[in-house]
Every structure is written in structure tokens, then in C-alpha cells.
KEVO-778163 format. One record per residue: x, y, z of N, C-alpha, C in turn; residue in one letter. Coordinates in steps of 0.001 Angstrom, whole numbers, plus 524288, in hexadecimal, padded with zeros to 5 digits. Example, Ala and Ser with C-alpha at 12.3 -4.5 7.8 and 13.67 -1.06 7.14 Angstrom:
2
833867E9C681E788300C7EE6C81E78833907F31C81E78a 832327F73681BA8835667FBDC81BE4832648001E81EBEs 
//
This chain:
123
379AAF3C3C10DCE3795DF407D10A05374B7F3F7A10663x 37150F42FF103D236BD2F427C101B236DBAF43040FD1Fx 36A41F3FC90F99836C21F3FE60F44736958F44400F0A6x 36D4DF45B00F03236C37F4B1D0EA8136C10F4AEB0E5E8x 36655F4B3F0E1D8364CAF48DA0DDDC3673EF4D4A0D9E2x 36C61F4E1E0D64236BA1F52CC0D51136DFAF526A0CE15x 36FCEF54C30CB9736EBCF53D20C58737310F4E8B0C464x 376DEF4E6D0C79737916F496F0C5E537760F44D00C62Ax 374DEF45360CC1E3720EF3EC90CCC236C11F3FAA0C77Ax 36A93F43910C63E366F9F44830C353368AEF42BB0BBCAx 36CE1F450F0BC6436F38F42CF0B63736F0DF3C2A0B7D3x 371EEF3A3D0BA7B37467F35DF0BB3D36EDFF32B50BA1Cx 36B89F34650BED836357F2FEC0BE0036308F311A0B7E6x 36315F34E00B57636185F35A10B07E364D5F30280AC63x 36AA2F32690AD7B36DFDF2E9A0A9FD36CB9F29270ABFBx 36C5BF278A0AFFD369C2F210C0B22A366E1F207F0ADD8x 360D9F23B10B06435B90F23F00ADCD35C1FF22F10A838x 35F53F24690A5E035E80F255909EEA361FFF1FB509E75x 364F6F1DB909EE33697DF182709ECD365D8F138109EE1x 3621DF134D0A2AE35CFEF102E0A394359FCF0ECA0A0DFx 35966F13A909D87354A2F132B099D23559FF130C0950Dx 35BAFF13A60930A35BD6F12BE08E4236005F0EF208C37x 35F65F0CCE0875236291F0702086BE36921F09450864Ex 36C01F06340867E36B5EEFF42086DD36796EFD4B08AF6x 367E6F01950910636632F00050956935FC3EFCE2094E1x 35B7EF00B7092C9355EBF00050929D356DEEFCB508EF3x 3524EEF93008F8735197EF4E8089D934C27EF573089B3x 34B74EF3E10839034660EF189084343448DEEC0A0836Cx 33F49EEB32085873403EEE44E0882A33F1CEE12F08389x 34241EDCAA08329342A0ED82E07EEB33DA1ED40A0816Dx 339C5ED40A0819733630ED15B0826F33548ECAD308178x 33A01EC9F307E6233B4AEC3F107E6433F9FEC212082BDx 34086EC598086FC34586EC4860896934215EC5EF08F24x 34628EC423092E6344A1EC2D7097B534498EC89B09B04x 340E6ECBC009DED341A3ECE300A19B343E0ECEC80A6B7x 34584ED22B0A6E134A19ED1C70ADCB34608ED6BF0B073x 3437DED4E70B5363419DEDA0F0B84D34431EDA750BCACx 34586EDD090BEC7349A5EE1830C3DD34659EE3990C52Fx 34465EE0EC0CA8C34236EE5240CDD234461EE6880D438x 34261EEA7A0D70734468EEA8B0DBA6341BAEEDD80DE34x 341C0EEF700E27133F07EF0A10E5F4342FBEF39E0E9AEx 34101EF9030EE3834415EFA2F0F14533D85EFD3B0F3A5x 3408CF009E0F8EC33AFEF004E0FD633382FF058C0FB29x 33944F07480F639337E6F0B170F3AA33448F0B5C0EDEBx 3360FF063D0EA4F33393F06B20E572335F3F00680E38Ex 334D1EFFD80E0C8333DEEFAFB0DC3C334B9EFC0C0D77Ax 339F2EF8730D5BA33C24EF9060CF4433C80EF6D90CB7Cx 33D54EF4F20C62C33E50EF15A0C5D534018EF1C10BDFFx 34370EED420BD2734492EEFCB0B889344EDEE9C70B4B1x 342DAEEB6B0AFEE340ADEE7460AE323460DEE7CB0A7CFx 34840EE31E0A89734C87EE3860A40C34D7AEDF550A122x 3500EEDE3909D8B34FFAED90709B483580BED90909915x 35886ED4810988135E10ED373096B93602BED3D709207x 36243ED6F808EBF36329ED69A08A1B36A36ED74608821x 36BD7ED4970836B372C8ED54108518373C4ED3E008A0Ax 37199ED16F08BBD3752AECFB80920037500ED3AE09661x 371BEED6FB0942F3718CEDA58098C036B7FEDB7B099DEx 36BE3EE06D09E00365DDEE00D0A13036360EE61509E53x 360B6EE64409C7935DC0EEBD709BCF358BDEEC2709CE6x 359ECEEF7A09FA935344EF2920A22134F74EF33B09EA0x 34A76EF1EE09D6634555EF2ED09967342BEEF69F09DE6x 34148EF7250A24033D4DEFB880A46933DBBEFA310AACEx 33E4CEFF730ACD233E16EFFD60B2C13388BF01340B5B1x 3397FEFEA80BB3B3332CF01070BD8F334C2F00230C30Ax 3322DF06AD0C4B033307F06610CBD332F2EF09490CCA4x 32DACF08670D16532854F0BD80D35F32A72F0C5B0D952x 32884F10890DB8C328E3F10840E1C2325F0F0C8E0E4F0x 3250EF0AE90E84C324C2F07EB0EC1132035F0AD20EF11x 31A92F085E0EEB1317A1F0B150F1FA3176CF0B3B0F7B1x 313A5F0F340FA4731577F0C85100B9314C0F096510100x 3111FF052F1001230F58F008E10324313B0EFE9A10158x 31556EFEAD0FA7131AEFEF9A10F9F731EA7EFB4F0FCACx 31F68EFDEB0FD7D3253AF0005101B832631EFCCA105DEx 32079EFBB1108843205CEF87010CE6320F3EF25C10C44x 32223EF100107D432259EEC44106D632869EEA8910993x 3297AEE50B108B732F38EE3781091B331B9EE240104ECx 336E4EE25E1057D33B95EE299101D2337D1EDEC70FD73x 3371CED9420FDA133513ED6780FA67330B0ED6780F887x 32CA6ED8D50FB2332856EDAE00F755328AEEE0350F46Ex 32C04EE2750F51B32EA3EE6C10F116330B4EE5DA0EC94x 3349AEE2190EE9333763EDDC90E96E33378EDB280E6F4x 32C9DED8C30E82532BE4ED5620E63732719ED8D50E166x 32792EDEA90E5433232EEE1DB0E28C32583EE5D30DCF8x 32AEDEE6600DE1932DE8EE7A20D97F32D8FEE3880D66Bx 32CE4EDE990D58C32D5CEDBAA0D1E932737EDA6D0CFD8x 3241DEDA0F0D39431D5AEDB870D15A31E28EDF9F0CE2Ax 31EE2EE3B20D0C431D70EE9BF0CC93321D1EE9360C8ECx 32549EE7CE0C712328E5EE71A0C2D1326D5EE3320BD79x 32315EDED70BF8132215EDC830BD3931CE7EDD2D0BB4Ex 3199CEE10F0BD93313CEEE41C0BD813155FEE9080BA24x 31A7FEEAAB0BA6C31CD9EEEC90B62D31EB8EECAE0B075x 321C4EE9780B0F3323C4EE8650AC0632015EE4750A9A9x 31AD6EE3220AAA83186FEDDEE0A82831889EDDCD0A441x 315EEEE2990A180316F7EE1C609B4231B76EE04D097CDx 32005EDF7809B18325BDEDD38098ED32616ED99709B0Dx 32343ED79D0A0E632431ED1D20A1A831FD0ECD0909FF8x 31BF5ED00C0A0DA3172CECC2809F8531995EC6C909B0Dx 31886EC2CD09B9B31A04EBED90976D32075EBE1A095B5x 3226DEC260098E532784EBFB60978332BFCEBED609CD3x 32ED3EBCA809C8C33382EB93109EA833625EBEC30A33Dx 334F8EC02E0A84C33900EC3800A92933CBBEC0BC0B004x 33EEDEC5CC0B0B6341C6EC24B0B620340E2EC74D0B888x 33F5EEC5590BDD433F79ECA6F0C15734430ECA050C3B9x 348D0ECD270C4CA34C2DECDCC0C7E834BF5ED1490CDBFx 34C79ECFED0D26534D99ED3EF0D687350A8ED1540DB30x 3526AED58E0DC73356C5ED5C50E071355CDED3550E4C9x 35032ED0510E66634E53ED09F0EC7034BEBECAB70EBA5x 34E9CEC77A0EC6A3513DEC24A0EC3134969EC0CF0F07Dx 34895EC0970F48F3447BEBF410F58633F8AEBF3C0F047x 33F75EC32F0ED2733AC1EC1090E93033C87EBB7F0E6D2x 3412AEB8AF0E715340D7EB50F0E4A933DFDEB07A0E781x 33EE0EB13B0ECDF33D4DEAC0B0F20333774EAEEC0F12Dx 33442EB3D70F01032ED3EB53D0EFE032CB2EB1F80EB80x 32EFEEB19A0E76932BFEEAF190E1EB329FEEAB8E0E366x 32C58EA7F40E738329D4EA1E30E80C324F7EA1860ECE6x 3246BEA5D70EF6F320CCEA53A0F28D31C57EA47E0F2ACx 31948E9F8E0F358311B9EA09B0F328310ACEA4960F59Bx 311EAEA66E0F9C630DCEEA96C0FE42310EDEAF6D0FE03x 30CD3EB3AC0FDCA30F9AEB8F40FD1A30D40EBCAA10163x 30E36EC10C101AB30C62EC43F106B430919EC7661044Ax 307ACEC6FE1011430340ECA920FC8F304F1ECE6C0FA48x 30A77ED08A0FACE30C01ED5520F6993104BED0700F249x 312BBECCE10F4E8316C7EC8B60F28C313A2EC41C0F01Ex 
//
């Protein structure tokens, strides 16, 4: 069955959309405290969300996704994963530059990539 975009699913993106962006949820960033970046990747676009911890909990400071050009499309699962975390960190610099952050992602091979001398020229 094809999915039908119609004023409910349309209220509903709106009510998401607005929850996202305004506090408690949104913060703005404490620059003496540590950054958390979330990024991820799928065979379509590149995301990634840059948040920090405050009260014990996680709040979002600013999101970023772009589509996936052809040539990156053709990449593999892990140079997708490794190119969402380039462009996340080529996005948010002006909040990471000089300070303390952690990249987080789901795709357990960038961790065995960090240690490698030898790369295939996109890694």
C-alpha cells in the first residue's frame, strides 16, 4: 500500500518539527562542557547531530544532513559512516575547534578504522 502524505501526517511533521526546536528540548551550547556528535549515514544522505549533556540528560544544540551525491552513493557502508563524521565535523567546527568532543556512531568498524596507517584514499 503507497503512503499518503495528507493533513494529519502533515500536522503530526509540524508538531515533531516545532518539539525539536524549542526548549527544554534545543539548548544552547555551554562551551566549557564536553560535546557529543551523532552521526550516521544511510545509501541516501548523511546526518548528524551535535548535543551536549546537561541535568543528566542529552539535548540537541544543531542538526545537519545533506543528500548523498552520486559518486557518494557509490561508496560502502563504511565510507559513508566515515564521511558523515568528516562532514559533521567540517560542519560544526566552529563549536568543536579547541574543545573536548566525542563522536558517537552506530557502525562499530570506524572504531577498528581509527587505528589504521594505510587508507584507500577516500578513508
Amino acid at each position: 500500500k503507497p503512503f499518503a502524505w495528507g493533513t494529519e501526517e502533515q500536522l503530526a511533521f509540524e508538531k515533531l518539527r516545532n518539539s525539536l526546536v524549542t526548549p527544554p528540548v534545543f539548548a544552547y551550547p555551554n562551551f566549557n562542557e564536553k560535546f557529543l556528535l551523532f552521526t550516521d549515514a544511510c545509501d541516501y544522505g548523511i546526518g548528524s547531530v551535535l548535543s551536549q549533556m546537561k541535568d543528566g540528560h542529552e539535548h540537541p544544540i544543531a542538526y545537519s544532513s545533506r543528500p548523498l551525491t552520486k559518486a557518494e552513493s557509490k561508496y560502502g557502508t563504511t565510507e559513508k559512516e566515515a564521511l558523515a563524521v568528516i562532514d559533521a565535523i567540517k560542519h560544526f567546527r566552529h563549536y568543536l575547534l579547541d574543545k573536548p568532543f566525542e563522536i558517537i556512531s552506530d557502525h562499530r568498524p570506524l572504531q577498528w578504522l581509527k587505528n589504521q596507517k594505510e587508507n584507500n584514499g577516500r578513508l
